[in-house]
N, C-alpha and C positions, 0 to 999 in steps of 0.2 A: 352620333352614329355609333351603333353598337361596338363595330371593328375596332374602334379609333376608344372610345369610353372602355371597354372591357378588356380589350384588347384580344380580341374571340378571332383566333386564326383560321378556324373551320370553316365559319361563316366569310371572311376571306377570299381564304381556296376557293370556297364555291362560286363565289364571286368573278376569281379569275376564271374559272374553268368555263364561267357561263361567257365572258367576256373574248375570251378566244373561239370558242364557239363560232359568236355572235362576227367574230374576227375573221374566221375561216369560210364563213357561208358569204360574207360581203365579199370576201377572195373569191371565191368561186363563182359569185353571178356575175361579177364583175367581167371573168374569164367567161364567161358564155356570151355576157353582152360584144365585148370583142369577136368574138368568133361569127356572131350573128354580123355584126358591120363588114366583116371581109368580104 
């Protein structure tokens, strides 16, 4: 893995950034599917 071998922190970041993203939108349907069941 490039991160881990080069130690390339950019590539990284972007990685978390896509990863919370990915984190926040599963939050959120999550919160619609609840509202839907009420």
């Amino acid at each position: 893995v490039k991160i881990d071998t080069e130690q390339d922190y950019a590539a990284a970041a972007g990685l978390v950034r896509k990863l919370r993203f990915m984190e926040k939108l599963a939050e959120e349907i999550d919160a619609a599917y609840d509202v839907i069941d009420m």
